[in-house]
N, C-alpha and C positions, 0 to 999 in steps of 0.2 A: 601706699597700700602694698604690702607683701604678695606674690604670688601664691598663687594655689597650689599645694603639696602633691607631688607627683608620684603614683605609686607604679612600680617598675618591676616585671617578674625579668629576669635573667635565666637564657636558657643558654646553657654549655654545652656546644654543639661538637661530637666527636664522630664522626666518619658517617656522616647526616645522620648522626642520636642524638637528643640529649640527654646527657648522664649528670649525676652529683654526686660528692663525695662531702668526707670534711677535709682541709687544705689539699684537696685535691688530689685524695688518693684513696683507696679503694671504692673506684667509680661504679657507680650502679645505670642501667637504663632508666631513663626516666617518662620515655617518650616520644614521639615522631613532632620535629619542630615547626610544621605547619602546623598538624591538628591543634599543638600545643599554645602556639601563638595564636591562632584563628580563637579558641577556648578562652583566652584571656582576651583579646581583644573585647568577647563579647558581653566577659563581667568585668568590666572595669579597670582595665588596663588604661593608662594614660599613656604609658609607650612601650615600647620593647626591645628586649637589648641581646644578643645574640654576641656570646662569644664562641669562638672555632679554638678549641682547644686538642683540635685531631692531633695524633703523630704523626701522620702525612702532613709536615708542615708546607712542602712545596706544591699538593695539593688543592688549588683554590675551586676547583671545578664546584668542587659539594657544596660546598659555603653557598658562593654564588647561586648556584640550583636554589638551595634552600631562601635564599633572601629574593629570588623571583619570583617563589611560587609563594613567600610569603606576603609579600608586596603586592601582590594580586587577589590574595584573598582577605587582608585586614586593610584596616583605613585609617591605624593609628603608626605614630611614629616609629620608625626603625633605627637601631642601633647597631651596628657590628664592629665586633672588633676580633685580633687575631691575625698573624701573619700578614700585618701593612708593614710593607718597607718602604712603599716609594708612592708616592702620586699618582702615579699608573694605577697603580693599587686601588687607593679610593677612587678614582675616577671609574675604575671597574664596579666596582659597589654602588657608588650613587646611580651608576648609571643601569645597576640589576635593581634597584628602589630601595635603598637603604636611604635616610634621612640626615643620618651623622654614623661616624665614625670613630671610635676608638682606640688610642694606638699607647703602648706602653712600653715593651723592652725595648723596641724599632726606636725610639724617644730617646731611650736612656746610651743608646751604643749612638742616635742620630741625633740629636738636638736638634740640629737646622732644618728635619723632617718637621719638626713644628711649626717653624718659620714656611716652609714651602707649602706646605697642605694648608694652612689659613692664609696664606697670599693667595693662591689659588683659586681656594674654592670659599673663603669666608670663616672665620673665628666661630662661627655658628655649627660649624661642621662637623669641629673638632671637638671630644672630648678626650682628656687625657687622662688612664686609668693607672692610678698610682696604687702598688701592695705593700703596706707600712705596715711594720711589725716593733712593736717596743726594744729598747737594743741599750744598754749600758758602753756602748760603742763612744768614743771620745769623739769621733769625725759627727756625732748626730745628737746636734747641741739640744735638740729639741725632745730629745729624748725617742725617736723615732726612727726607723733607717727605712731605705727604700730597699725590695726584695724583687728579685727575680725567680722565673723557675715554681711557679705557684709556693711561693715564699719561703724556699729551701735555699736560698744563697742569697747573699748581703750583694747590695750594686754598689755600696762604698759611696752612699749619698744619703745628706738629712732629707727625712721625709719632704718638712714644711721647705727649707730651702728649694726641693725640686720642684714642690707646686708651685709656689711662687715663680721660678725659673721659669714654669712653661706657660703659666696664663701670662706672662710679661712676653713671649716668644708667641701669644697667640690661640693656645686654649683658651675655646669657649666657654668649659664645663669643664667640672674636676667630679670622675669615681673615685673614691676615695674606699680601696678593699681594705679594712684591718685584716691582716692573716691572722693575728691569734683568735678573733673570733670567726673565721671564718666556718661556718659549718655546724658551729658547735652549739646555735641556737640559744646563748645564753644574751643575750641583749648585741646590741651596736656599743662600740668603742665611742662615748657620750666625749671621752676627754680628747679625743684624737679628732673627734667632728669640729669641738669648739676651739680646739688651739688651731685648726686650719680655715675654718669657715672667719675667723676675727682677723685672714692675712690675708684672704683674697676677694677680691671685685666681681666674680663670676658663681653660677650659680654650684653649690655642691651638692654631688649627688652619694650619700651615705648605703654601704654596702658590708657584711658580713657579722652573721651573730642574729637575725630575726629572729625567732621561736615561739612566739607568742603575739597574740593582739598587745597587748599592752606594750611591747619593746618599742613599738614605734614610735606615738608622741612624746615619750623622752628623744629621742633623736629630732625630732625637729624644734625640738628645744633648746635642744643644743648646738642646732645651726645648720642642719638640713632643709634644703631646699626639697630634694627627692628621695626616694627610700625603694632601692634595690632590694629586691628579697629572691632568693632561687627555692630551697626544698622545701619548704614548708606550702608554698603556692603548687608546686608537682605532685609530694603527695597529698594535699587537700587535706592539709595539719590546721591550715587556715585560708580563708578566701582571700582576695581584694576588696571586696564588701565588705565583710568584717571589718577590716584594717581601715577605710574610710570612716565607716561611721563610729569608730573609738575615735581619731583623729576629729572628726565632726562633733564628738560630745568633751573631745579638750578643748575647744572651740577653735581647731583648726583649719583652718577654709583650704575645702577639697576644691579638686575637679568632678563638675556631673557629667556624664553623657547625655549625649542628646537623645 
């Protein structure tokens, strides 16, 4: 029996904001990320993912703040990711009440950060957030390359080879960001879901391109486990409610709250 479809707002957290852009560039306020998390917790959030996308990247203080006071006022899952380089790192976060973790470039300059952070602390901990952008690149057989830098520079890696790489190193969960649909609210990358969802063992979590109730249950037809959404939940273009009960009339078995 398949698990129940997870619906995920993502807030991008910059200098305790949260702001959104499209590929992450002319960033707007979005929000104060307690109120905002607290808000969703209480329609229908099944978890919540917090990335720290500040310029103060040696900064951890606000992060931290933020994922305390958030952890104290929700009682659904936490996600953060953002400036983890080392175990110390997450060991800071789990221990401000984050639930799992996030780690992406830190991954791609560190590999054996993979291996370290799930020997640690458990493969449940980690998720590994990959920015795949389509690339006529020879080195990225799959038609995909891995992107650094909110998807403005190649890392010189096929997409699907790196996912593979790291849930075999230890990731529990794969974000899976398309940059070309990042933002642009034109659907999810349906071919980018199902060429990576058919190569790995862990659950995937599909991210960029929402706009619409209906963009969803094609993504989990395509092989999504969970379904990331940021601007469209901030400005209230669409609920969580909504998104579940389309999902519920594809006949896709949601999460209820209690």
């Amino acid at each position: 029996m398949p698990l129940a479809i997870r619906i995920i707002p993502c807030l991008d957290v910059a200098d305790g904001r949260v702001v959104k852009g499209v590929n992450f560039q002319n960033l707007v306020d979005a929000g104060d990320p307690v109120e905002l998390a607290s808000y969703y917790a209480e329609n229908g959030a099944d978890e919540i993912t917090f990335l720290d996308i500040s310029a103060s990247k040696d900064d951890k203080k606000t992060i931290i703040d933020v994922v305390k006071k958030t952890a104290e006022a929700v009682f659904v899952p936490l996600t953060v990711g953002g400036g983890i380089r080392s175990v110390e790192d997450v060991d800071l976060l789990l221990r401000a009440g984050a639930d799992k973790v996030s780690v992406n470039t830190s991954a791609i300059s560190n590999p054996d950060l993979i291996n370290a952070i799930s020997k640690r602390f458990g493969s449940q901990v980690l998720v590994i957030s990959i920015d795949a952008r389509r690339t006529g690149e020879k080195f990225a057989v799959s038609g995909y390359e891995v992107t650094t830098h909110g998807g403005s520079k190649s890392a010189g890696l096929d997409a699907l080879a790196w996912t593979k790489q790291a849930v075999e190193r230890g990731a529990g969960e794969v974000l899976l960001n398309s940059m070309d649909k990042d933002g642009t609210k034109d659907g999810f990358d349906l071919e980018l879901i199902s060429l990576v969802k058919k190569n790995i063992n862990v659950p995937l979590i599909a991210s960029g391109g929402a706009g619409k109730v209906s963009d969803f249950a094609p993504a989990v037809k395509a092989g999504a486990d969970a379904l990331l959404a940021a601007s469209i939940f901030h400005f209230q273009e669409v609920s969580i409610n909504q998104v579940k009960a389309e999902l519920k009339a594809n006949n896709i078995e949601i999460r209820t709250q209690i």
